[in-house]
N, C-alpha and C positions, 0 to 999 in steps of 0.2 A: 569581059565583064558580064555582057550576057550570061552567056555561060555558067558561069559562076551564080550572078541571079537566078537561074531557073530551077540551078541543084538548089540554092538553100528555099526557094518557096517548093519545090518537092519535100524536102527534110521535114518543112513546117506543117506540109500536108501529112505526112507521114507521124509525123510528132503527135497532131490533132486526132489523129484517126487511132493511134496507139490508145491516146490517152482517152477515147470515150469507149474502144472497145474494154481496156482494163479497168475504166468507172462501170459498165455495164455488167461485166464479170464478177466484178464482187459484189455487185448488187442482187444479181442473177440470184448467185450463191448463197448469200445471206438473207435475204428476206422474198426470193424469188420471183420469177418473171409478171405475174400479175400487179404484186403491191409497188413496182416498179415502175415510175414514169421517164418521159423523156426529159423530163424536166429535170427528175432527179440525175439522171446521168449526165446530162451537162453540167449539173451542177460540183456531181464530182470530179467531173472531169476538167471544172475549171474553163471552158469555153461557155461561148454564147448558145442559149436551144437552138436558133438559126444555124449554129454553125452544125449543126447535127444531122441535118438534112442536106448540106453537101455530102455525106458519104453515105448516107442510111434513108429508107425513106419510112422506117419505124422502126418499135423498139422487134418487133419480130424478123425484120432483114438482119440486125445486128446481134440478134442472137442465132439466124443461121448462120451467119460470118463467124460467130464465136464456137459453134460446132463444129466448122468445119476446120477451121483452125486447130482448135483444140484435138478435135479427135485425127487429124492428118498428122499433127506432131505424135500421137502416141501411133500408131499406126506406121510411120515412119521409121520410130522408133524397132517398134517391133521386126519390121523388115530387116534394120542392120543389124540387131541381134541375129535373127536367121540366117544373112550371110555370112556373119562372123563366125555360127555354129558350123559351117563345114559337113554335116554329117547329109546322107543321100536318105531322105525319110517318105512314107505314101503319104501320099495326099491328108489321110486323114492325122497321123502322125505332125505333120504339117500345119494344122488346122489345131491344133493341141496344144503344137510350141508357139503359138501367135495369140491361143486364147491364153494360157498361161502365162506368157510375158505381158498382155494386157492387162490382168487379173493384177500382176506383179505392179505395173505401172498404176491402175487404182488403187493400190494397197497404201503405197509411198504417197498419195496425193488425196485426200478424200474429197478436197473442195473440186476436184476434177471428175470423181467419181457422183458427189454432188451433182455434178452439171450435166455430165455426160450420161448418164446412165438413165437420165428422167427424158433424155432428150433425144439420144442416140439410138432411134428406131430402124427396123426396117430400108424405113423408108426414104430416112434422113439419109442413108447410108447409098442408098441406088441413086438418089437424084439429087441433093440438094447438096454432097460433099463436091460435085463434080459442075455447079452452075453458081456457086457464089466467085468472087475474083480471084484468078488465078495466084494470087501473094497469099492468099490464105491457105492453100490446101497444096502451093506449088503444081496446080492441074493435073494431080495422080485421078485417074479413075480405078479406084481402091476396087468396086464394084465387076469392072472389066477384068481386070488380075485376076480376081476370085474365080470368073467365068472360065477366062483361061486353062485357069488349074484344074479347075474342075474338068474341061473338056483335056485337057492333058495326062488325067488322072487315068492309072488301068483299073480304076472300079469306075461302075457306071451308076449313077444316082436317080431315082424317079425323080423330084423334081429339085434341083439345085436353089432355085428360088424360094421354096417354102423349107431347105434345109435351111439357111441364111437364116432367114425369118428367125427361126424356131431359135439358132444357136445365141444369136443377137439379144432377142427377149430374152433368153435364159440368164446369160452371160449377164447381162446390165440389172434385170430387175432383182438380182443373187448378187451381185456386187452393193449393192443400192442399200441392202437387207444386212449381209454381212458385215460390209465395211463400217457403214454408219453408226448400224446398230447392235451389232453384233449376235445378229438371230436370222436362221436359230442357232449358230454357230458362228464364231470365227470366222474370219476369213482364211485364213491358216490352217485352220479345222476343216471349214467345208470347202474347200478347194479342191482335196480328191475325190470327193463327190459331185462335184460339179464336174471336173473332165471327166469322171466316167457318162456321166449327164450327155456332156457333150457327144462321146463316144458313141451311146448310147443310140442318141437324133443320127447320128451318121450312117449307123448300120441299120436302123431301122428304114432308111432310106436309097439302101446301097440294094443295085438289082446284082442276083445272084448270076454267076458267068452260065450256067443252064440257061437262063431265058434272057440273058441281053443277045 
């Protein structure tokens, strides 16, 4: 009987925490993180504002839960596409089919691209995907992979960290422009122009095998 008691008050915590992270997402996304209280989220979430500070200790911890979330399911995504492609490609090639199947995944979803894209920095990306709780992001360090490949890659890059940067801002604040609004193009349109973009920060950054 215990037992049994301790799963369904986990279930109900789990239920509670579903339902103010997806009150806060659509609020996020509709009328944005400022005009948004915590009040308002509980309210759509149907709990008490007290109960909102058992999981959250404002509306800014649960919208880096909601990042990290968010951008680990498309992320993840992208990976099994990659292994399912089979094909042996360089690093930057690499780096191409993961922006491009992202791109693909904001196309299909704009309220995602909505979210992620105003939010999905940097920075967000090095430190806060990898310290929010582990059910949101399944503890991938997205940030370490990337380091990986890069140091596994046979080109060598001046600085890997300000390539990241560069691809990241490119990537979200052109999805952001594109998707939404469709400027100055399409997203469909400007997609080959954005990976050559992409290409682009790569090689500009890639040390020639003369001087590495």
């Amino acid at each position: 009987m215990k037992g049994k008691t301790g799963g369904k008050a986990e279930q109900n915590k789990k239920a509670k925490r579903d339902a103010l992270t997806s009150a806060a997402f659509e609020l996020f996304t509709s009328q944005g993180i400022n005009k948004t209280s915590i009040a308002d989220i509980a309210n759509r979430a149907k709990v008490a504002k007290g109960t909102f500070y058992l999981y959250f200790s404002d509306k800014y911890d649960i919208r880096n839960f909601l990042i990290s979330s968010k951008a680990g399911v498309i992320f993840r995504r992208a990976a099994e596409a990659y292994e399912k492609n089979g094909e042996d490609m360089s690093f930057e090639d690499e780096i191409i089919f993961f922006v491009s199947n992202i791109i693909d995944q904001f196309s299909a979803d704009p309220s995602i691209v909505r979210f992620l894209s105003k939010n999905l920095s940097w920075g967000i990306f090095k430190h806060d995907l990898n310290t929010v709780p582990i059910q949101a992001s399944d503890g991938i360090d997205f940030h370490k992979i990337y380091i990986e490949a890069v140091n596994n890659s046979n080109a060598k890059y001046k600085d890997p960290e300000v390539m990241l940067f560069m691809i990241i801002e490119l990537v979200g604040s052109s999805s952001y422009s594109a998707i939404l609004f469709k400027e100055p193009k399409s997203m469909q349109d400007l997609k080959p122009y954005l990976l050559d973009a992409v290409r682009g920060i790569m090689r500009s950054q890639e040390i020639p095998e003369s001087a590495s």
